[in-house]
MIDRENTI-360045 format. One line per 8 residues: number of its first residue (from 1); their letters; for each residue x, y, z of C-alpha. Coordinates in steps of 0.2 Angstrom, whole numbers, plus 5000, padded with zeros to 4 digits. Layout:
N
NUM> a> X:Y:Z  ...
***
This chain:
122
1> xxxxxxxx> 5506:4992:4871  5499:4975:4879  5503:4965:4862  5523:4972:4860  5523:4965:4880  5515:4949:4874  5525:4946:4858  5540:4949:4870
9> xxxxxxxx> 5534:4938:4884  5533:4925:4870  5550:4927:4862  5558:4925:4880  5547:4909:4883  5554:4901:4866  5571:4907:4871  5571:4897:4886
17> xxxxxxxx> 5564:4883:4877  5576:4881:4864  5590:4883:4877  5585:4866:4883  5590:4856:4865  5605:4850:4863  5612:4857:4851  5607:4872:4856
25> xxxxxxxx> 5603:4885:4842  5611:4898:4850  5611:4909:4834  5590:4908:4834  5591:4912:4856  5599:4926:4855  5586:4931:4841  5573:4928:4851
33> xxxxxxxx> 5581:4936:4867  5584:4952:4856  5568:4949:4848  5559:4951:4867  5570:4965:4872  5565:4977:4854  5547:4972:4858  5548:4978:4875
41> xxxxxxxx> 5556:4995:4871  5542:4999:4858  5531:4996:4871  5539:5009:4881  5537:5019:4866  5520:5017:4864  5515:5018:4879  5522:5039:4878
49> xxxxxxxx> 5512:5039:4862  5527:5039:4851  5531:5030:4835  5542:5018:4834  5557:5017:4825  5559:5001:4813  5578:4999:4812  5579:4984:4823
57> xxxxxxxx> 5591:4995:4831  5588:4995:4850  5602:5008:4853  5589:5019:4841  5577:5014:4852  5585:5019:4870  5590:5036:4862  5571:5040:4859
65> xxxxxxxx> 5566:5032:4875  5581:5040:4887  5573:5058:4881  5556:5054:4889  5566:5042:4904  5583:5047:4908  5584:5032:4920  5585:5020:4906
73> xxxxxxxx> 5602:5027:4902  5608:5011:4912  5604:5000:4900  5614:5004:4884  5628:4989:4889  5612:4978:4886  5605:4984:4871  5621:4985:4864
81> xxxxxxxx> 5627:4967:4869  5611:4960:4859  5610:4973:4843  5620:4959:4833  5607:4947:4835  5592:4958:4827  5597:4955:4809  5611:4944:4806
89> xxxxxxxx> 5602:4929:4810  5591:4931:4796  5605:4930:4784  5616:4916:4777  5630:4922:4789  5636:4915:4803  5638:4923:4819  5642:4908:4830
97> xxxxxxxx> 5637:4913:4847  5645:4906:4860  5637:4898:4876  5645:4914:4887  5635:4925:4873  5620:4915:4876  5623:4918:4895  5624:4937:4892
105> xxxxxxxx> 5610:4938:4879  5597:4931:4892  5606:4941:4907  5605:4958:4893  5588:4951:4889  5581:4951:4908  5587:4967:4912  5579:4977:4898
113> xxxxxxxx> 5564:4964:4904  5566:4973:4922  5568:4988:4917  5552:4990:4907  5542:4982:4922  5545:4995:4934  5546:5009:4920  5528:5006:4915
121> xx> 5522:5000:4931  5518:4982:4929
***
């Protein structure tokens, strides 16, 4: 569980650091921001003993977590808002985020961030 929480604390450090360049690669922030936040909801997982899913799908992954902890119900806006950003950025296709989605990405980001913190108690 400590190494998803670590691999996630990194993904929001490099987030944050790539939002200072000008241009920013808002395509690769909003990677990392739902990089951080899929890394934290497997160490949810984990931390119940429960294998994680590997879709890159954090909507998959708040389903399996809501059964062991209804409470994070409240965060499917979140996960949805960053799901577009687990894959495509991988690919040859543009997604073109804009600096509002960038805004909402870090916010969604943060929130899952929260959420996790109080959930496992650290």
């Amino acid at each position: 569980m400590q190494e998803w929480l670590e691999l996630a604390e990194d993904g929001s450090r490099a987030a944050e650091h790539l939002r200072k360049l000008r241009p920013q690669p808002r395509e690769i922030i909003c990677f990392h921001y739902q990089q951080s936040a899929e890394e934290r909801l497997e160490a949810v997982l984990q931390s119940y003993q429960v294998d994680t899913p590997k879709p890159h799908d954090l909507l998959v992954l708040l389903k399996h977590i809501t059964t062991l902890v209804p409470a994070f119900e409240d965060l499917e806006r979140e996960c949805n808002e960053l799901n577009d950003y687990a894959v495509a950025v991988r690919y040859p296709v543009r997604i073109d985020p804009t600096e509002e989605n960038v805004e909402g990405a870090g916010r969604s980001a943060a929130r899952i961030r929260d959420a996790v913190k109080v959930g496992l108690g650290y």
